[in-house]
N, C-alpha and C positions, 0 to 999 in steps of 0.2 A: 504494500500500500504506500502509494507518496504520503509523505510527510510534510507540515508546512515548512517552511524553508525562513531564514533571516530577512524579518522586515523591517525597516525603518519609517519611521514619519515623512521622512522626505520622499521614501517612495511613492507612500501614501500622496503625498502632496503633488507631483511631480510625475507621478506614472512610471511605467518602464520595465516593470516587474510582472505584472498580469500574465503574460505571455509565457513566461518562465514557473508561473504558478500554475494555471489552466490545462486541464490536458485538451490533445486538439479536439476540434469540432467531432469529428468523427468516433472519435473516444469517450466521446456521450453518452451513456444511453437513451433510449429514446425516449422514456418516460420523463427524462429531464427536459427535453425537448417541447416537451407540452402541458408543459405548465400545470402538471397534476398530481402531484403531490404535498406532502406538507414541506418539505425544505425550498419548491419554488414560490410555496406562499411566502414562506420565511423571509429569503432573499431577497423577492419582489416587495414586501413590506418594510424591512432593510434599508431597501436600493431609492423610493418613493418618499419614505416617513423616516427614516433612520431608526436607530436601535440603541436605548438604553441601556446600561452595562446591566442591568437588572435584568433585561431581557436575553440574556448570553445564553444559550444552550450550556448542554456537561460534557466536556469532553471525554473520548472513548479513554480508556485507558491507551498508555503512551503516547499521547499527544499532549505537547502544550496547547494549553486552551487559549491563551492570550496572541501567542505564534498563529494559532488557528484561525482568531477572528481578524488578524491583522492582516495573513493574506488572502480573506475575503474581501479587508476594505480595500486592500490594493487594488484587487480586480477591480472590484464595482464601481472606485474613480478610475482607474485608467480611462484613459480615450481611444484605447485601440482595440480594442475586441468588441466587432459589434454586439450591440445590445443582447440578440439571445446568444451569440457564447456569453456571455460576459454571466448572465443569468442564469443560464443551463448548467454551464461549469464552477461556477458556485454554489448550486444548490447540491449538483454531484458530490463536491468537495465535503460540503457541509453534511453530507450522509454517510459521509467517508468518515468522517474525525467526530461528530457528535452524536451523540444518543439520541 
């Protein structure tokens, strides 16, 4: 299973990282794709309204959780993966690393 990887604020701010977090498009599955589950609600409520730390999922066991949400925010600001990767493969991520 990928791991989150090293994020900083400035990625967050600045972009550049998404890419390197995200797996590609085709590495989706497809039920990411359409928006039907509970982690694209998550994301999309997220990505629309943002997310209080109170609202943080648990992370799975071996995953940092803070590493975890950090390169979700990265993706979600980025500018370069259009809108359904950017969504799809966040909420993938986030079924990956959270309960």
């Amino acid at each position: 299973m990928q791991k989150p990887i090293e994020v900083t604020q400035l990625d967050i701010a600045f972009g550049g990282k998404a890419m390197k977090i995200l797996p590609t498009f085709s590495q989706i599955p497809a039920e990411f794709k359409r928006d039907s589950n509970k982690w694209n609600s998550f994301i999309s409520n997220w990505f629309f309204s943002g997310l209080s730390k109170d609202k943080w999922p648990k992370p799975k066991d071996g995953i940092n959780g803070k590493w975890a949400m950090l390169n979700i925010q990265a993706c979600l600001a980025d500018f370069e993966p259009k809108h359904e990767h950017k969504i799809a493969g966040a909420a993938y991520l986030a079924s990956k690393w959270f309960e």
